[in-house]
C-alpha positions as CSV (number, residue, x, y, z in Angstrom):
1,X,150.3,124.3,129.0
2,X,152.8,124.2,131.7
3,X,153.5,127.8,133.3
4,X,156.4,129.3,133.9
5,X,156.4,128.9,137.5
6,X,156.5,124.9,136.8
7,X,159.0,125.5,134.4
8,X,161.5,127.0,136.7
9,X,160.6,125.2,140.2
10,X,160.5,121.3,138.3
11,X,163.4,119.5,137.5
12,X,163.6,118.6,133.6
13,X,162.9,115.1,134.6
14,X,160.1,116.0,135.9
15,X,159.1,118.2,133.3
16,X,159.5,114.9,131.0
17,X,156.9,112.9,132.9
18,X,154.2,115.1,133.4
19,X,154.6,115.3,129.1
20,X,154.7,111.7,128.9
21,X,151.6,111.5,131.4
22,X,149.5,114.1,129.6
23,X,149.8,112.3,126.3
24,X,149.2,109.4,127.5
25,X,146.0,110.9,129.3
26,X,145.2,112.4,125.8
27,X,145.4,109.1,124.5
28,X,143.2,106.9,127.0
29,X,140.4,109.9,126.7
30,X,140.6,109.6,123.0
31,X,140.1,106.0,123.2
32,X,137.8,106.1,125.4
33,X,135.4,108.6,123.4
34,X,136.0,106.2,120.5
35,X,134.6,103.6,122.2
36,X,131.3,105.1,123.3
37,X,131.2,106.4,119.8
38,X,131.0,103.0,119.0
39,X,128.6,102.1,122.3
40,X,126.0,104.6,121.2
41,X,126.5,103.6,117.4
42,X,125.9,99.8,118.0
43,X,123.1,100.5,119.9
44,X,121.6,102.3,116.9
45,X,122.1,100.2,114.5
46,X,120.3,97.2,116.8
47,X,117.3,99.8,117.2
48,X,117.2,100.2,113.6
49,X,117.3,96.2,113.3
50,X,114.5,96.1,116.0
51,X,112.3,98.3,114.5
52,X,112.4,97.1,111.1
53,X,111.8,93.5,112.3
54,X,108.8,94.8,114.4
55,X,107.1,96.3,111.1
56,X,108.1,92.8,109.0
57,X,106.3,90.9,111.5
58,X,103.4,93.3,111.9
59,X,102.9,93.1,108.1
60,X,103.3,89.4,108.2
61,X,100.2,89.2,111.0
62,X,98.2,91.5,109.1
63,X,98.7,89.4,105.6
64,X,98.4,86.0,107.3
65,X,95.4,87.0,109.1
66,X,93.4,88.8,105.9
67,X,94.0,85.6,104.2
68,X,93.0,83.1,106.7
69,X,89.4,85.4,107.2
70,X,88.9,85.4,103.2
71,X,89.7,81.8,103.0
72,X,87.0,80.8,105.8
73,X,84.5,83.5,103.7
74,X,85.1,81.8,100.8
75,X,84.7,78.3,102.1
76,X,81.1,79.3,103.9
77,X,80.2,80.9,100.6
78,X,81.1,78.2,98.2
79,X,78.9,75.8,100.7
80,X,76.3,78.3,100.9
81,X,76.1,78.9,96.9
82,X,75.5,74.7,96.7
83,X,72.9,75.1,98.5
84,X,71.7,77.7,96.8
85,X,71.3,75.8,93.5
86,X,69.2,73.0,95.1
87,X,66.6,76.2,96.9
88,X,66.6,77.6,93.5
89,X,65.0,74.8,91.8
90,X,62.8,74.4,94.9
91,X,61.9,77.6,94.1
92,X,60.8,76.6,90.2
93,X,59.1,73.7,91.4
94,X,56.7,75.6,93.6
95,X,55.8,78.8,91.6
96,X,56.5,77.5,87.7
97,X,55.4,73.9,87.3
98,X,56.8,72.6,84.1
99,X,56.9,69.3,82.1
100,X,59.2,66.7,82.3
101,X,61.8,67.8,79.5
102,X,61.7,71.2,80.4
103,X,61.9,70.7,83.8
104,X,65.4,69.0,83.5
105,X,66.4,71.3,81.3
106,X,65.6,74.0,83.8
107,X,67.6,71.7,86.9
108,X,70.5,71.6,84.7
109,X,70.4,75.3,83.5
110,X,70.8,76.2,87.4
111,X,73.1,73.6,87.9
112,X,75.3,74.6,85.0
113,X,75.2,78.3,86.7
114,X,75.5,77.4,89.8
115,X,79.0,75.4,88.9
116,X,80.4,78.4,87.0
117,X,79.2,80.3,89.8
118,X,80.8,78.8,92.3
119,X,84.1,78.4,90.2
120,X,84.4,81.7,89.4
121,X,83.9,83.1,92.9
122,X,86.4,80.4,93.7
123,X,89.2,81.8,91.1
124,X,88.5,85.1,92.0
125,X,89.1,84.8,95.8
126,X,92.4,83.2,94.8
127,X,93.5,85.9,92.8
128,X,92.9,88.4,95.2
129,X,94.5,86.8,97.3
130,X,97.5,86.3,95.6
131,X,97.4,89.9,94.7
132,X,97.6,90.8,98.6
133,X,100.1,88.5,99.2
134,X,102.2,89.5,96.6
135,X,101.3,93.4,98.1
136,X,102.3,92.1,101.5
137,X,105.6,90.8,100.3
138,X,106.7,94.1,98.2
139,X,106.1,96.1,101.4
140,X,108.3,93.7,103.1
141,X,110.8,93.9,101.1
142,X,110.5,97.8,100.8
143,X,110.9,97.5,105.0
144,X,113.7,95.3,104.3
145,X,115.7,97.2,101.9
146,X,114.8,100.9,104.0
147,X,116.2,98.6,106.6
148,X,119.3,97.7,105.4
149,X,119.9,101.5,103.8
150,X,120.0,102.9,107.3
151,X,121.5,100.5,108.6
152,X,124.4,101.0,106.0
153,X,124.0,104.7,106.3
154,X,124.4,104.3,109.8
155,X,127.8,102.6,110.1
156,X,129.2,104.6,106.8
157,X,128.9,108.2,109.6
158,X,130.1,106.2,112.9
159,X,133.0,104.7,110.9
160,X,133.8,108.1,109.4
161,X,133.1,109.5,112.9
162,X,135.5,107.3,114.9
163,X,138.4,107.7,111.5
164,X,137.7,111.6,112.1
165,X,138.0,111.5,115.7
166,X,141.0,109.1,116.0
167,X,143.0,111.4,113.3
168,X,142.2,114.6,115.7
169,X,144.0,112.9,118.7
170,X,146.5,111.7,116.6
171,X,147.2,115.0,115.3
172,X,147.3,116.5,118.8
173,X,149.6,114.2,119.8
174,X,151.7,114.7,116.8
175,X,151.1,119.0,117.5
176,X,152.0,117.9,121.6
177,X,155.7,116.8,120.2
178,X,157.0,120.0,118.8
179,X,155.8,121.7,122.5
180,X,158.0,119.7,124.5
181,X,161.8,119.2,124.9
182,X,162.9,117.6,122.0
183,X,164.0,114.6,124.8
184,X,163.7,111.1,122.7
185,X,162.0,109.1,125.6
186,X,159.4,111.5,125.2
187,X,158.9,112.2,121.7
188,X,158.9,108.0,121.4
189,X,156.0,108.1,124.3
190,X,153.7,110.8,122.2
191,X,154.6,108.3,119.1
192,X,153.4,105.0,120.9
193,X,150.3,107.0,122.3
194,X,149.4,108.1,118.3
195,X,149.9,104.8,117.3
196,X,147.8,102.8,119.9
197,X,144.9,105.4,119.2
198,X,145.1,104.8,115.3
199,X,145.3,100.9,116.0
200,X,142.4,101.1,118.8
201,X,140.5,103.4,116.3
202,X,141.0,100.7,113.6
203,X,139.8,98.0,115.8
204,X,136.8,100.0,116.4
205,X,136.0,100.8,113.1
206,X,136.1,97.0,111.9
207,X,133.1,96.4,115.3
208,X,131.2,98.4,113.7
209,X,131.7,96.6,110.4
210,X,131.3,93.5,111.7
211,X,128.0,95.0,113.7
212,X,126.7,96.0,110.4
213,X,127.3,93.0,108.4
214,X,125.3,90.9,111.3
215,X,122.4,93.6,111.4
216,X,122.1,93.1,107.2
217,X,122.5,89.2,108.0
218,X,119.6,89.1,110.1
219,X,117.1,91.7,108.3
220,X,117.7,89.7,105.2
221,X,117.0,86.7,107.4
222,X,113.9,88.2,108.6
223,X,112.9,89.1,105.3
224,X,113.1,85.8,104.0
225,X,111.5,84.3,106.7
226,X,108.3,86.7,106.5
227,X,108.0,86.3,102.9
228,X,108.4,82.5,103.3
229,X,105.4,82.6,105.9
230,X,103.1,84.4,103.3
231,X,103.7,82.2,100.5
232,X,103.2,79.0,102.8
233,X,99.4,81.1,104.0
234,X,98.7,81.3,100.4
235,X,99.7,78.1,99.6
236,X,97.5,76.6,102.4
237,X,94.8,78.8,101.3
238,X,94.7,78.1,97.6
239,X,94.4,74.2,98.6
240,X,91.2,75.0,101.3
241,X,89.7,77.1,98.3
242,X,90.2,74.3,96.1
243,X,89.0,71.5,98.3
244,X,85.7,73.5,99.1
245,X,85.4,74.5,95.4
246,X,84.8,70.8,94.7
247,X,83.3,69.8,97.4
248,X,80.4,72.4,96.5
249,X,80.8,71.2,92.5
250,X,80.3,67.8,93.5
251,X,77.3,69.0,95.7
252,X,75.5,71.1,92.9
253,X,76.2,67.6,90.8
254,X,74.5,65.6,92.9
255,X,71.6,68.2,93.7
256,X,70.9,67.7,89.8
257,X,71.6,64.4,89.8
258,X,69.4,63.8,92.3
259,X,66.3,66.1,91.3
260,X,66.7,65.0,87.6
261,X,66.3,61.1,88.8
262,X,63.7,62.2,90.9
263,X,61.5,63.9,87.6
264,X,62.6,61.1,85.8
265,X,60.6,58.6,88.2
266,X,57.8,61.2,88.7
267,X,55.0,60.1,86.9
């Protein structure tokens, strides 16, 4: 507010600038507090980006790494559970001696167990870890989509913040015309000064947009990616499994193979 000592000592001309300065003042500081709106509402959203990728990737390490222990388990007890079959006819030889017939009906009996054995333990690994993966994933893309609703959520209240702002300065400005000589010079001047708010607060408003629509980009990328990595583990996995499951098969058929020749040829 001028006073009236200003109003009587300044010349009307003068009087005219210092209006024209103040509103444009009014405008550069309303600009200016739109744009760190936006600063402090970018920054957010990236955080939010940050820490969403942080827990993707932590789940990702945790999956991959359960799986890759349970596959090498697995692969040491399928070899283990071969072995097995060959000790456990050791084991009748010594303590049950039996005749020919029965004792190849006995090597075969283990070796028939042993094979389902190892098969089912084989499936079963596989299965569970399947079922972990597909765990792994859903929490992914739970992160994912919590991810892109605050994100979202985010840029919907610093939009509305920077619209709500930018219509406050507009309206003081707009409020600053009816105090002032009705002078069209000035009155144009408060007009420019509204407009170049609304269009900076437009401008503004379509960063964060565009900030927004990156950030969604990217989580989605993210997403993608980690769930990509987890069906490649299992993929990998499912094909070791597989590879020591018949490798331990063949092993139990050859144990029998073996021993039965070797009962055959006993005298």
């Amino acid at each position: 507010m001028t006073s009236d000592y200003l109003k009587s000592t300044r010349s009307l001309e003068e009087l005219d600038e210092l209006f024209r300065q103040e509103r444009i003042a009014l405008a550069e500081a309303a600009i200016a507090s739109l744009k760190h709106t936006v600063a402090i509402g970018t920054a957010s959203i990236g955080e939010a980006q940050q820490i969403s990728s942080a827990r993707i990737f932590a789940d990702v390490q945790v999956a991959t790494a359960k799986i890759t222990v349970d596959t090498e388990v697995t692969i040491k007890v399928l070899e283990t559970r071969a072995i097995a079959v060959q000790l456990e006819i050791q084991e009748h030889m010594k303590h049950k001696p039996l005749e020919r017939d029965q004792f190849r009906n006995m090597i075969e009996e283990v070796g028939t167990k042993g094979s389902t054995d190892i098969s089912e333990h084989a499936a079963s690994v596989i299965n569970k870890i399947e079922n972990e993966a597909r765990m792994a994933v859903e929490r992914i893309k739970a992160s994912g989509d919590e991810a892109l609703v605050s994100v979202e959520r985010l840029a919907t209240d610093i939009a509305n913040r920077v619209r709500e702002n930018q219509d406050v300065a507009v309206e003081v400005l707009e409020e600053s015309k009816q105090k002032s000589r009705q002078a069209a010079e000035v009155i144009k001047d408060a007009e420019m000064a509204a407009e170049k708010v609304q269009s900076q607060g437009k401008v503004f408003v379509q960063q964060i947009l565009d900030e927004v629509h990156e950030s969604v980009k990217q989580i989605n990328e993210i997403s993608d990616q980690a769930t990509a990595a987890i069906r490649e583990c299992v993929e990998q996995s499912d094909e070791k499994i597989l590879s020591a499951r018949n490798a331990a098969l063949k092993k139990v058929s050859e144990i029998v193979s073996s021993m039965t020749k070797d009962t055959e040829n006993s005298p």
